[in-house]
PDB file as gemmi writes it, atoms N, CA and C in Angstrom:
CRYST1    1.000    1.000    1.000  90.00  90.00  90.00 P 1                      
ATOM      1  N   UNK A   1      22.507  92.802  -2.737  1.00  0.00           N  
ATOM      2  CA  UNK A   1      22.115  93.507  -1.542  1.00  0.00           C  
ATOM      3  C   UNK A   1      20.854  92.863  -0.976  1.00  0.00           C  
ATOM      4  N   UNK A   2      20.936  92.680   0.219  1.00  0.00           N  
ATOM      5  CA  UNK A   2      19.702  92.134   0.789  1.00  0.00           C  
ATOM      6  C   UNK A   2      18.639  93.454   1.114  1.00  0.00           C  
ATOM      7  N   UNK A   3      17.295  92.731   0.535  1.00  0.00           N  
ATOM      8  CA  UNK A   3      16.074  93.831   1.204  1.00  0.00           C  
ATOM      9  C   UNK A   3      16.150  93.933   2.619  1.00  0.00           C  
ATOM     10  N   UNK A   4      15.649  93.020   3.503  1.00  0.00           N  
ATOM     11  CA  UNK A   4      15.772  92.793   4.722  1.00  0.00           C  
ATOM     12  C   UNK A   4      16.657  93.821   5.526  1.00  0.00           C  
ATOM     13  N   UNK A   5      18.037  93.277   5.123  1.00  0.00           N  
ATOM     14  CA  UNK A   5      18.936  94.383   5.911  1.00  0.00           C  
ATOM     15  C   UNK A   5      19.991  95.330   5.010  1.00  0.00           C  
ATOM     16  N   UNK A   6      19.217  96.513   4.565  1.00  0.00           N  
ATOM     17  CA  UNK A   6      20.025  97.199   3.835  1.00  0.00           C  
ATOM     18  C   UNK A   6      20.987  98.002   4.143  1.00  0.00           C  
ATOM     19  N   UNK A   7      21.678  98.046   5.932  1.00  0.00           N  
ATOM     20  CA  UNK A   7      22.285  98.722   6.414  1.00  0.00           C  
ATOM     21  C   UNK A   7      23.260  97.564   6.288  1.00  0.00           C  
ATOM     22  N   UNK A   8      22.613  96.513   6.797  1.00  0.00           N  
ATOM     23  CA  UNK A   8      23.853  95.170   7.511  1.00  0.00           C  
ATOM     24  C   UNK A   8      24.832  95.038   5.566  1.00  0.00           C  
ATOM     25  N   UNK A   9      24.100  95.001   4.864  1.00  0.00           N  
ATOM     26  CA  UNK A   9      24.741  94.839   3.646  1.00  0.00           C  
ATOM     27  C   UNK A   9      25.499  95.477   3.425  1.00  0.00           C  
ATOM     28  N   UNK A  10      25.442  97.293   2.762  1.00  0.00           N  
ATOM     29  CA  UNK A  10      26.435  98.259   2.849  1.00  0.00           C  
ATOM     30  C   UNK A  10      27.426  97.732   4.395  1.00  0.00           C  
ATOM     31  N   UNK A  11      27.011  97.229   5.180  1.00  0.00           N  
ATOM     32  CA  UNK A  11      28.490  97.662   6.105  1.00  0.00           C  
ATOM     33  C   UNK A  11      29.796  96.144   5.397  1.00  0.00           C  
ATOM     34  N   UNK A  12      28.221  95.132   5.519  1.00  0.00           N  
ATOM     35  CA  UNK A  12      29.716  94.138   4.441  1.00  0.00           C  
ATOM     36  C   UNK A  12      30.307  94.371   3.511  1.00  0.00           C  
ATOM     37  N   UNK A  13      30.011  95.626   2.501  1.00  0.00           N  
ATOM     38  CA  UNK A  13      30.566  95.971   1.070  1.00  0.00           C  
ATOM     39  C   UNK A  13      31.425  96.753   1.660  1.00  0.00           C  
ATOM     40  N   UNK A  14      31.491  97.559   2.659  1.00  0.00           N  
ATOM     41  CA  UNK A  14      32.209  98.277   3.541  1.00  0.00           C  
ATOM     42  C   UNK A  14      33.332  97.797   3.809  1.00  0.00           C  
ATOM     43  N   UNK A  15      33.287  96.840   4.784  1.00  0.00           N  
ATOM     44  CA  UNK A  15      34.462  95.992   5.469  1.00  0.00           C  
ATOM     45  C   UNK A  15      35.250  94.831   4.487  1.00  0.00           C  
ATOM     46  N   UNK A  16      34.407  94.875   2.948  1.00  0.00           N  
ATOM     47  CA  UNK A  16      35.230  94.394   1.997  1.00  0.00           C  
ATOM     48  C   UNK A  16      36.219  95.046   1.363  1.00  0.00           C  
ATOM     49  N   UNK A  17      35.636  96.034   1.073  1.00  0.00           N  
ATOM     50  CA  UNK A  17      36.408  97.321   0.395  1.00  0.00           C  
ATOM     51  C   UNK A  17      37.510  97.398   1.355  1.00  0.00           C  
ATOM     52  N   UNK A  18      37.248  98.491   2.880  1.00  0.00           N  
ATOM     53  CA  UNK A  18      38.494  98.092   3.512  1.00  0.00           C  
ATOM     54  C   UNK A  18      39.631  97.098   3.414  1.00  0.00           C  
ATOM     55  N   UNK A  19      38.714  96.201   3.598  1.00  0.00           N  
ATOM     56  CA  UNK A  19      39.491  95.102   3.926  1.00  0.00           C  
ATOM     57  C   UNK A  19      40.798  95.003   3.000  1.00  0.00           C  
ATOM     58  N   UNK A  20      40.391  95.233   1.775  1.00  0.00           N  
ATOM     59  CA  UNK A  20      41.421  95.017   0.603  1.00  0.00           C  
ATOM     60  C   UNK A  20      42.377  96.175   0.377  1.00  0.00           C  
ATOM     61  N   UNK A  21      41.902  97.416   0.908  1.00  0.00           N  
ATOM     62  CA  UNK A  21      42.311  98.785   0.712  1.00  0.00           C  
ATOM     63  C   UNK A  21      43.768  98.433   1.949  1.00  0.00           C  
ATOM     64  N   UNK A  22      43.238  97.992   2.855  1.00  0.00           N  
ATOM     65  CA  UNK A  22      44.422  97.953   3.408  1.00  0.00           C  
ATOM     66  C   UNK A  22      44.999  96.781   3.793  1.00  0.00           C  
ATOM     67  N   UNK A  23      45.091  95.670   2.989  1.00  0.00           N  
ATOM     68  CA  UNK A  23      45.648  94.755   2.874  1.00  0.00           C  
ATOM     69  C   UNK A  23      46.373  95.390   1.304  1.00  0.00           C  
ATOM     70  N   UNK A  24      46.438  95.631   0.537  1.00  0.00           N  
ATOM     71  CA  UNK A  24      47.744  96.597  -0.663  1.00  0.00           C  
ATOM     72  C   UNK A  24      48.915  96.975  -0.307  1.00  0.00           C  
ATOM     73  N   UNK A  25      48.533  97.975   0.695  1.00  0.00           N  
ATOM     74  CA  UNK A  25      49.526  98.588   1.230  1.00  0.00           C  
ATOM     75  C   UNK A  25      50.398  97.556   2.246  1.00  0.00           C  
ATOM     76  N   UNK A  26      49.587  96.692   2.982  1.00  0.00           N  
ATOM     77  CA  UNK A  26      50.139  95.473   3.886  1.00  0.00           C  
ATOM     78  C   UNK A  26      51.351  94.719   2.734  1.00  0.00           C  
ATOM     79  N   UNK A  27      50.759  94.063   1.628  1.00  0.00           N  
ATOM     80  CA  UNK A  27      51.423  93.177   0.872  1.00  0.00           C  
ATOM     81  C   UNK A  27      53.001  94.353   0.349  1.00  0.00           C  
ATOM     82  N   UNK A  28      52.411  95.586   0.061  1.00  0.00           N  
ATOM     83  CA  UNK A  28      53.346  95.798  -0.554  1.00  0.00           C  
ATOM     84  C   UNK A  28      55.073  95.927   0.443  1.00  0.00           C  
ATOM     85  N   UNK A  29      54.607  96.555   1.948  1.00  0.00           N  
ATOM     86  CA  UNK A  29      55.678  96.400   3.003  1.00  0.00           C  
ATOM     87  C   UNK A  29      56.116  95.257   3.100  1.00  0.00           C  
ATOM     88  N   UNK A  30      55.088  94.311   3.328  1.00  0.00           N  
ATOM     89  CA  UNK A  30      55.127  93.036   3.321  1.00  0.00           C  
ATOM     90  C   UNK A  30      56.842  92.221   2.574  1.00  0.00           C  
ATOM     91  N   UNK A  31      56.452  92.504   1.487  1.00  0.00           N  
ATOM     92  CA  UNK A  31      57.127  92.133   0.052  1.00  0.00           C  
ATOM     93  C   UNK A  31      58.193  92.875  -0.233  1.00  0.00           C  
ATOM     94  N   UNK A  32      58.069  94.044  -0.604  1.00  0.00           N  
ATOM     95  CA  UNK A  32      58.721  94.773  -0.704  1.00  0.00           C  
ATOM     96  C   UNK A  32      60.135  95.166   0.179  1.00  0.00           C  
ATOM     97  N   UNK A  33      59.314  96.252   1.352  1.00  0.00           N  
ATOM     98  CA  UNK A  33      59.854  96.507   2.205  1.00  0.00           C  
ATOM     99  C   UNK A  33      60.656  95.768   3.316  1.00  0.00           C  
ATOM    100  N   UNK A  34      60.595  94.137   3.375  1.00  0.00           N  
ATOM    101  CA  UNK A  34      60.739  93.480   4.378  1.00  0.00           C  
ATOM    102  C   UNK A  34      61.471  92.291   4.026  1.00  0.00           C  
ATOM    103  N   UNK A  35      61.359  92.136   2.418  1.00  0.00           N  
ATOM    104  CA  UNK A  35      61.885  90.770   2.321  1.00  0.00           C  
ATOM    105  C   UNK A  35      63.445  91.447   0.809  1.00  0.00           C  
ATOM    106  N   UNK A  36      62.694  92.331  -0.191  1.00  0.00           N  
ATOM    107  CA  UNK A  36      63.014  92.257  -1.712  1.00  0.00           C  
ATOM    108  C   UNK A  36      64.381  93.484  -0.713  1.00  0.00           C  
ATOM    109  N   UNK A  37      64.068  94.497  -0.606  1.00  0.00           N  
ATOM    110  CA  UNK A  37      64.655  95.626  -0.344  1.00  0.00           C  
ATOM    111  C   UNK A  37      65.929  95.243   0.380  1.00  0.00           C  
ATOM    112  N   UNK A  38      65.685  94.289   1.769  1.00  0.00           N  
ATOM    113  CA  UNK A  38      67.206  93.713   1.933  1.00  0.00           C  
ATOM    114  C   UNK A  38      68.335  93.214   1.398  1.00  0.00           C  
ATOM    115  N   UNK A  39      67.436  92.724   0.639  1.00  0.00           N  
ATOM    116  CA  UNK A  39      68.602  91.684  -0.559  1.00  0.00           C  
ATOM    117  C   UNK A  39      69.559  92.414  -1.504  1.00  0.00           C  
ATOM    118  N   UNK A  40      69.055  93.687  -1.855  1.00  0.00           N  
ATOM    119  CA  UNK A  40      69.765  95.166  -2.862  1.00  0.00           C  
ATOM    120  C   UNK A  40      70.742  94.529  -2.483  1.00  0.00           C  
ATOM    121  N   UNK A  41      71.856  95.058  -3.300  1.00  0.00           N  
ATOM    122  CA  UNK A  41      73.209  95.286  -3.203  1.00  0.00           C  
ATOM    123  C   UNK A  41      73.633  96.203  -2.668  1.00  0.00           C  
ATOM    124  N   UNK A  42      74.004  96.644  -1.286  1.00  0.00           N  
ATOM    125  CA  UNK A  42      74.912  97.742  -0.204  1.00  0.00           C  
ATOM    126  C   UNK A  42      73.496  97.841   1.076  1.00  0.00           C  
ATOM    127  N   UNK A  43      72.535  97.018   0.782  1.00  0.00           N  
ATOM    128  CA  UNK A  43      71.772  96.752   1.636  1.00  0.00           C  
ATOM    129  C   UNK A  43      71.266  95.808   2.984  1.00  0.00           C  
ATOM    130  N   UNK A  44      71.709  95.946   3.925  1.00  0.00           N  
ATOM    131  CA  UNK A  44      71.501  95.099   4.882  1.00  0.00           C  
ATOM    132  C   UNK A  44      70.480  95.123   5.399  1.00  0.00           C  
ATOM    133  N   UNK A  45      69.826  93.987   6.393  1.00  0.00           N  
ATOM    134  CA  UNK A  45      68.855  93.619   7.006  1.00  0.00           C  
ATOM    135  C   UNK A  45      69.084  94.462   8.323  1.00  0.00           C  
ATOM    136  N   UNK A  46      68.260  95.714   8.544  1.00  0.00           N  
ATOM    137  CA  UNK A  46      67.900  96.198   9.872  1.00  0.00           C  
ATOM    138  C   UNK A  46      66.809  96.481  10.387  1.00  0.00           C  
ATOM    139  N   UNK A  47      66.578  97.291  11.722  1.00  0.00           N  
ATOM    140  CA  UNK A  47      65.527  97.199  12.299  1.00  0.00           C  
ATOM    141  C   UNK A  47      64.654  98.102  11.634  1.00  0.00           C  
ATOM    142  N   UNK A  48      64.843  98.732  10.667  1.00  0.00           N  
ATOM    143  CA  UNK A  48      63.616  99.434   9.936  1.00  0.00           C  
ATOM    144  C   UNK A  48      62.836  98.563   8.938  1.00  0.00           C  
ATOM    145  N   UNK A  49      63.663  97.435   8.587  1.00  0.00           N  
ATOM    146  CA  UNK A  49      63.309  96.248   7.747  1.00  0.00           C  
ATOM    147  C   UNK A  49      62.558  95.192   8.584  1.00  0.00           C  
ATOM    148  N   UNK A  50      63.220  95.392   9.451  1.00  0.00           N  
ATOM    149  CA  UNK A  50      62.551  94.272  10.354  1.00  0.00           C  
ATOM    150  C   UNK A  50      60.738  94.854  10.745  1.00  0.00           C  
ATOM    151  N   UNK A  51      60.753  95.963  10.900  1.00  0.00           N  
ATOM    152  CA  UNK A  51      59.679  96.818  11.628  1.00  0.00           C  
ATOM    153  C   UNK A  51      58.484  96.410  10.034  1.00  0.00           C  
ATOM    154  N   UNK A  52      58.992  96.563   8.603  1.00  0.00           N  
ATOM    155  CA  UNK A  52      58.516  96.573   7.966  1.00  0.00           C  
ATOM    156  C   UNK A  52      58.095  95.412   7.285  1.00  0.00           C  
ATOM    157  N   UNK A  53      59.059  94.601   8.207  1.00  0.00           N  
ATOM    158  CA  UNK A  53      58.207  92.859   7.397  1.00  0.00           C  
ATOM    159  C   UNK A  53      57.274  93.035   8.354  1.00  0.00           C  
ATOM    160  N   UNK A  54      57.455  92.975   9.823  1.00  0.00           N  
ATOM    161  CA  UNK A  54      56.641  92.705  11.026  1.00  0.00           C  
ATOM    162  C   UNK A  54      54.787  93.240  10.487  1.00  0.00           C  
ATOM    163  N   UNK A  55      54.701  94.737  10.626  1.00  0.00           N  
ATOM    164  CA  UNK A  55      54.182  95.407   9.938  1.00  0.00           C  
ATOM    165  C   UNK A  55      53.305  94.787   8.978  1.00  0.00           C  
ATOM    166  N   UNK A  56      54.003  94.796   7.534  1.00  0.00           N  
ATOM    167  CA  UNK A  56      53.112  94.399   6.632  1.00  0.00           C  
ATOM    168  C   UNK A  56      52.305  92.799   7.291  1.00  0.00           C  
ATOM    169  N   UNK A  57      53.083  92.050   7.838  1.00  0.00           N  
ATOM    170  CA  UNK A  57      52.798  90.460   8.230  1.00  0.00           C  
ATOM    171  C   UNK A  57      51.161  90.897   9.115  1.00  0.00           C  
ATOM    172  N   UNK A  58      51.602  91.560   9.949  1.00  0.00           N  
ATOM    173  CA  UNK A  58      50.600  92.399  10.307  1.00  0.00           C  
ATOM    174  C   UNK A  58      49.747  92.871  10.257  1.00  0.00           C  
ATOM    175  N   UNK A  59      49.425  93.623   9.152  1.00  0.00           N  
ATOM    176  CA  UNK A  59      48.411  94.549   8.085  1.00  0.00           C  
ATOM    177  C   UNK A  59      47.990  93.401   7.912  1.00  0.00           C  
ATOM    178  N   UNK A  60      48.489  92.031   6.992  1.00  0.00           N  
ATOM    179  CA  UNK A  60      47.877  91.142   5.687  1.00  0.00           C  
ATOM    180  C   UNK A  60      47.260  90.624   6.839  1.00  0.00           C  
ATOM    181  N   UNK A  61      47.383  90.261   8.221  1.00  0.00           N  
ATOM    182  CA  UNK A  61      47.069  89.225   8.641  1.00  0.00           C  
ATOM    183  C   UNK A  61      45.075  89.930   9.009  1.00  0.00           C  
ATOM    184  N   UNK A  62      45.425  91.357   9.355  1.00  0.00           N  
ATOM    185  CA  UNK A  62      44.085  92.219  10.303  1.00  0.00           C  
ATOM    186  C   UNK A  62      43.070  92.516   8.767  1.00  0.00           C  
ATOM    187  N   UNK A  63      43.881  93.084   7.474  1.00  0.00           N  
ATOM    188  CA  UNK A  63      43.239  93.192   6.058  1.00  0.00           C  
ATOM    189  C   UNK A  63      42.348  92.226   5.991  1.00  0.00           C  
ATOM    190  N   UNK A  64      42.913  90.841   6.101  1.00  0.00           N  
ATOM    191  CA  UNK A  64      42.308  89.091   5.152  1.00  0.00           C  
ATOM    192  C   UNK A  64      41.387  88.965   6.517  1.00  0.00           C  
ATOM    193  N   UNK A  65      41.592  89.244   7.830  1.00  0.00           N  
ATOM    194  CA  UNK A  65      40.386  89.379   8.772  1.00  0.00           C  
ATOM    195  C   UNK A  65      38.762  89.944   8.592  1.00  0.00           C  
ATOM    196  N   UNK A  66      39.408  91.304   8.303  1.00  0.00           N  
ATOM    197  CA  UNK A  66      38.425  92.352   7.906  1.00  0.00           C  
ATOM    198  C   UNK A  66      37.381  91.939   6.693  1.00  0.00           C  
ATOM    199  N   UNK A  67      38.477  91.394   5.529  1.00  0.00           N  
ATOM    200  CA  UNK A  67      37.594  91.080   4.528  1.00  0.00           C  
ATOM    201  C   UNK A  67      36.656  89.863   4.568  1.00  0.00           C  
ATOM    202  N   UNK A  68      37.076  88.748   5.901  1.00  0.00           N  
ATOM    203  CA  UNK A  68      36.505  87.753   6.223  1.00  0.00           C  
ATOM    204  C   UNK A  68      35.412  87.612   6.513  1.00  0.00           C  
ATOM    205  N   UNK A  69      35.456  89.081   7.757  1.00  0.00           N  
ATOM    206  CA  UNK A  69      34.266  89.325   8.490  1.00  0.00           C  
ATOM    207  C   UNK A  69      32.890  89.873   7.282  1.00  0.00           C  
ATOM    208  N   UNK A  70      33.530  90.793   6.115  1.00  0.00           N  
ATOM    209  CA  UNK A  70      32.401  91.102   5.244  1.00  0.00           C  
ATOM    210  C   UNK A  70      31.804  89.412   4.884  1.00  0.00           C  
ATOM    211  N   UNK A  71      32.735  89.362   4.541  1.00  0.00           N  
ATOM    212  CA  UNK A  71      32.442  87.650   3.215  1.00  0.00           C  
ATOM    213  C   UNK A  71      31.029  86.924   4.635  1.00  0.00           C  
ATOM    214  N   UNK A  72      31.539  86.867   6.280  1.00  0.00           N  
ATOM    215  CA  UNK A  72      30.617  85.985   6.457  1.00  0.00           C  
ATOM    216  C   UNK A  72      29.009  86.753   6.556  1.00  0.00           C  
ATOM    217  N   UNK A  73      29.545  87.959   6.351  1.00  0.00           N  
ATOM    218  CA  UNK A  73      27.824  88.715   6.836  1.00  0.00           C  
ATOM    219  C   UNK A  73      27.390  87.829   5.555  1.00  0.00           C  
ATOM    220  N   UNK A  74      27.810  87.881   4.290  1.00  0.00           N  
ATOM    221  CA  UNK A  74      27.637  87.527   2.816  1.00  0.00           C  
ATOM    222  C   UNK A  74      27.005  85.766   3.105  1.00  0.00           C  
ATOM    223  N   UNK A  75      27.892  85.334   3.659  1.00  0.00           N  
ATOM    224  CA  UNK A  75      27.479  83.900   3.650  1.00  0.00           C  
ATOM    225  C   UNK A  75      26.237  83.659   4.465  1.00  0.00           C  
ATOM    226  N   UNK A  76      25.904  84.787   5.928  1.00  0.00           N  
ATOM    227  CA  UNK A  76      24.868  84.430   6.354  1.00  0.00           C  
ATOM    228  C   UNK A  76      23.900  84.758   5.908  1.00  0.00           C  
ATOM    229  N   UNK A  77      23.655  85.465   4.886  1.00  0.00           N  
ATOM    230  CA  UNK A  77      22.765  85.899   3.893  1.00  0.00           C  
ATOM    231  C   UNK A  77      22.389  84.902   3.259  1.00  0.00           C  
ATOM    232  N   UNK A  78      23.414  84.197   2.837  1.00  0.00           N  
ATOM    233  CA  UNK A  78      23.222  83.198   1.913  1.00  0.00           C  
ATOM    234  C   UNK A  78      22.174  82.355   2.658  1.00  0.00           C  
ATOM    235  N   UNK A  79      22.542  82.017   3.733  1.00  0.00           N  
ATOM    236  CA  UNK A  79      21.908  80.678   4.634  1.00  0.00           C  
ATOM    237  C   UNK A  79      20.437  81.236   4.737  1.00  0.00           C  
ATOM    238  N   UNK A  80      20.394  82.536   5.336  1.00  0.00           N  
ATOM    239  CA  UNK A  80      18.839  82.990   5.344  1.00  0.00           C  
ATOM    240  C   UNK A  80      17.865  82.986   4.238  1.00  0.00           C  
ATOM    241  N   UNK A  81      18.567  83.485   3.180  1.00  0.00           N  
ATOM    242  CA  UNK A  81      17.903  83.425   2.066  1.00  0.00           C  
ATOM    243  C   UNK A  81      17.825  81.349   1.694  1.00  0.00           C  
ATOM    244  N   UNK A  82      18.621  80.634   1.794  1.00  0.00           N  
ATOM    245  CA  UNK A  82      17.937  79.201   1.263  1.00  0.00           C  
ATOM    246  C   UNK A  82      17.498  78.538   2.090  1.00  0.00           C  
ATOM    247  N   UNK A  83      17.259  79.243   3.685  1.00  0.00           N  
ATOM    248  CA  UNK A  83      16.547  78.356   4.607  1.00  0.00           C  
ATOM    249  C   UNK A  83      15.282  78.933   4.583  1.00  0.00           C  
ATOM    250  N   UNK A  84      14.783  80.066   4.526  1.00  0.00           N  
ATOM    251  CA  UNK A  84      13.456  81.016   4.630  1.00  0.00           C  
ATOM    252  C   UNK A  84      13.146  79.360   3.678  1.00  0.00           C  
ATOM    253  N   UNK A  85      11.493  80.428   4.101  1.00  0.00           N  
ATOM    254  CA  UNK A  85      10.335  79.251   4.155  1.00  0.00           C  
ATOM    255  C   UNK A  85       9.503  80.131   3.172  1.00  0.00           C  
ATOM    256  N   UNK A  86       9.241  79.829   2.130  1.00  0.00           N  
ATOM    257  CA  UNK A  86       8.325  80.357   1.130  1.00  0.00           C  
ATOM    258  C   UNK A  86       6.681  79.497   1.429  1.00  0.00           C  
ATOM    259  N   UNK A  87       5.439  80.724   1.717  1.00  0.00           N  
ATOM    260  CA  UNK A  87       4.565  80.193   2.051  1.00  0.00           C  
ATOM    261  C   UNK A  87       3.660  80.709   0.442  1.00  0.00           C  
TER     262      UNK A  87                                                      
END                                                                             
């Protein structure tokens, strides 16, 4: 956690957490619902399948965003902290 900005930090642990919370549920439509579930036996490919690959493709793509955006608050931390100037 940074001293400096102890709000800006919690919101990146924030938008990490999210991030992953709903990227789970993404993978599992994803996978599951969109690709495994058609293939059953007496199961065909329809538009509720379709809705549910779309969907999860969807979720994973806005989830791995979300968690991006934490990671760079993280990285610009990083940069501040090894560029500061120790007097």
């Amino acid at each position: 956690m940074n001293d400096k900005f102890p709000l800006l930090s919690a919101i990146s642990a924030i938008l990490r957490i999210a991030g992953f919370l709903l990227l789970l549920p993404a993978l599992y439509y994803f996978v599951y619902g969109g690709i495994i579930e058609p293939n059953l036996p007496g199961h065909g490919f329809g538009q509720e399948d379709l809705f549910q690959l779309l969907g999860g493709l969807l979720g994973c793509i806005i989830g791995l965003g979300v968690v991006a955006a934490g990671e760079i608050i993280g990285v610009l931390f990083s940069i501040e902290k090894n560029t500061r100037r120790e007097h």
